[in-house]
C-alpha positions in Angstrom: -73.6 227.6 54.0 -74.0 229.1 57.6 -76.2 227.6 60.1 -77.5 230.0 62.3 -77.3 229.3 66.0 -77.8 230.9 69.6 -75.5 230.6 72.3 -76.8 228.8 75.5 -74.1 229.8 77.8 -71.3 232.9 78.2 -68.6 231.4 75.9 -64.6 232.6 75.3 -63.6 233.1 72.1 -61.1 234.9 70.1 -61.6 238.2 68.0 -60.5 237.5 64.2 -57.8 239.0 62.5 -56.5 240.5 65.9 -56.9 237.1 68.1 -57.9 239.6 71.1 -60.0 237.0 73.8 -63.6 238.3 74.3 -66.6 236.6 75.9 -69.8 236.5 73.8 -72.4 236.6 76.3 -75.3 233.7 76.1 -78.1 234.8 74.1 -75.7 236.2 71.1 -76.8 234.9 68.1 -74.3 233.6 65.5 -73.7 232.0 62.2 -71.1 229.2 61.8 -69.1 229.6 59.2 -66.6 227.1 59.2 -65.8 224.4 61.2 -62.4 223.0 61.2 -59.6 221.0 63.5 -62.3 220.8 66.5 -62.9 224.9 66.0 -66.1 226.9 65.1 -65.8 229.9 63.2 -68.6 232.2 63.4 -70.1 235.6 62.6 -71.5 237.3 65.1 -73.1 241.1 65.0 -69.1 242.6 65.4 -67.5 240.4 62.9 -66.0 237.3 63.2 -64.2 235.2 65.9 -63.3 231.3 66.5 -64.8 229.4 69.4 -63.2 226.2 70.9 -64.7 223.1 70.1 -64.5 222.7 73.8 -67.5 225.1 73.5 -69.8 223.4 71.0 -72.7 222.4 73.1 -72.9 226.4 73.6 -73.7 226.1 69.6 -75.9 223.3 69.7 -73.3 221.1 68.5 -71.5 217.7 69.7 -68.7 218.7 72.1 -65.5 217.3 69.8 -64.6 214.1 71.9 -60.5 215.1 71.1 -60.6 218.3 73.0 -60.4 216.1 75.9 -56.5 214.9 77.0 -56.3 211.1 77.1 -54.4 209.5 79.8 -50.9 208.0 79.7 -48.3 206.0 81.8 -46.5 209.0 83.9 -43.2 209.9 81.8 -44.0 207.6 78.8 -42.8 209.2 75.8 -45.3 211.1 73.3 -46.1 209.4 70.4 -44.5 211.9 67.1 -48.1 210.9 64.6 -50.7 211.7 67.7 -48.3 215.4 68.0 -48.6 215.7 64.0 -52.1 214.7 63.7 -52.9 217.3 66.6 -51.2 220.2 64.8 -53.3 218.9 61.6 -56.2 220.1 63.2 -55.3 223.7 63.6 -56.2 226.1 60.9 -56.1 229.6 60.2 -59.5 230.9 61.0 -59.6 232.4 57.6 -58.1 229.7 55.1 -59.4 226.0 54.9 -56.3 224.2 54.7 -54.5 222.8 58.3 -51.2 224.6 59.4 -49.4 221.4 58.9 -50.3 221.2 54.8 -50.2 224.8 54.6 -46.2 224.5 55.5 -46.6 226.7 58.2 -44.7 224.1 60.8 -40.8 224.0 60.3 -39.9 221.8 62.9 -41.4 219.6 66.0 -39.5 217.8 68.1 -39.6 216.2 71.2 -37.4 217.0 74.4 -37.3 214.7 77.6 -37.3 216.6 80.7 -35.0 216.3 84.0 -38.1 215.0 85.7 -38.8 212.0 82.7 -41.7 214.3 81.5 -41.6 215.3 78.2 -41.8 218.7 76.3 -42.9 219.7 72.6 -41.1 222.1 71.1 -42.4 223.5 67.4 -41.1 226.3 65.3 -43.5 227.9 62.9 -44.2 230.9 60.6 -47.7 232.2 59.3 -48.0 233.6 55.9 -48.1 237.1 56.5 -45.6 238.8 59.1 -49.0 241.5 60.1 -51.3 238.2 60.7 -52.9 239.4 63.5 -54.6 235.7 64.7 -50.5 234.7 65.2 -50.7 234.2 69.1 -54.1 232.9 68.2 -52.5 230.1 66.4 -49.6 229.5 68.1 -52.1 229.3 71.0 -54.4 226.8 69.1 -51.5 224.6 68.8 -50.4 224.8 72.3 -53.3 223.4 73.2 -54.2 220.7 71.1 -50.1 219.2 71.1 -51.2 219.0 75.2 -54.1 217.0 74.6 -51.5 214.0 73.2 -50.9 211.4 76.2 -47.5 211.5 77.3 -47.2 215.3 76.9 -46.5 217.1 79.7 -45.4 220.7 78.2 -45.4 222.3 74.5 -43.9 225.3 73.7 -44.8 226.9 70.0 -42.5 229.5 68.7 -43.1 231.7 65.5 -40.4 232.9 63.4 -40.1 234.6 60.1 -36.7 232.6 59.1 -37.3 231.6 56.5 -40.2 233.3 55.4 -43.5 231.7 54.2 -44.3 231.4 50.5 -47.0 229.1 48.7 -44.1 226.4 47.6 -44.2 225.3 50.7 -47.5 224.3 51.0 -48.5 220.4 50.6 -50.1 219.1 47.6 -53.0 217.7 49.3 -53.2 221.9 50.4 -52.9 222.8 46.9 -55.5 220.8 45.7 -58.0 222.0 48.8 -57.1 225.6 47.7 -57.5 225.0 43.7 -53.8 225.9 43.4 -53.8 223.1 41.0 
């Protein structure tokens, strides 16, 4: 069920399927349709786009509480769960399950820098090679792997090797998605 809403402020969001950026102005009324990993998805009068939770006061909502980075000791290493638990809440705009349990994320791993700070790097696919809400994503992810303490730079790479199919997905994924 939607809940209807009017934005309080000019907000940025991101166009969905092509993950173009666009500004929807304050005054725009919109439905949410799904909210997920910290993200609004809502319908607006030109189809729909994803708004930051960042943003959610603009919705009437409670500004999520983890889009905010957490401090750390300078240079101490990222903890791997607070990375994975991140990248749990990302989801494609357009399916309920996390990018994580959808099998979308190969590999994470992390990389100590010259100067002791310390880098993510992450590999991933999407399911469709034409998924327009790629950079979106990848973007998404970005974002949230910096809000870990201890992280000083993430860098999320998509690749079709090997490609995507629904095996991979995680059983608790399955079971969101009535696969069985």
């Amino acid at each position: 069920m939607s809940k209807e809403r009017v934005l309080s402020r000019d907000v940025e969001a991101v166009q969905i399927p092509s993950g173009d950026k666009i500004v929807l102005s304050s005054g725009t009324r919109v439905y949410i349709t799904q909210t997920l990993g910290g993200s609004y998805t809502v319908m607006t009068d030109t189809g729909l786009v994803r708004i930051d939770g960042r943003h959610g006061d603009a919705l009437g909502e409670q500004v999520d509480s983890s889009a905010v980075k957490a401090t750390a000791q300078p240079n101490s290493a990222p903890d791997a769960e607070a990375i994975w638990d991140q990248l749990k809440k990302v989801y494609d705009p357009e399916i309920p399950v996390n990018i994580v349990d959808l099998g979308l994320v190969y590999s994470m791993d992390i990389e100590q820098q010259a100067d002791g700070s310390h880098k993510v790097n992450v590999a991933m696919t999407l399911t469709a090679p034409g998924c327009g809400m790629g950079p979106a994503i990848a973007e998404d992810a970005k974002s949230k792997i910096l809000l870990v303490p201890g992280v000083s730079d993430a860098d999320v790479r998509i690749t079709w090797d090997p490609p995507w199919n629904q095996q991979m997905i995680s059983e608790e994924g399955k079971m969101k998605l009535g696969l069985i």
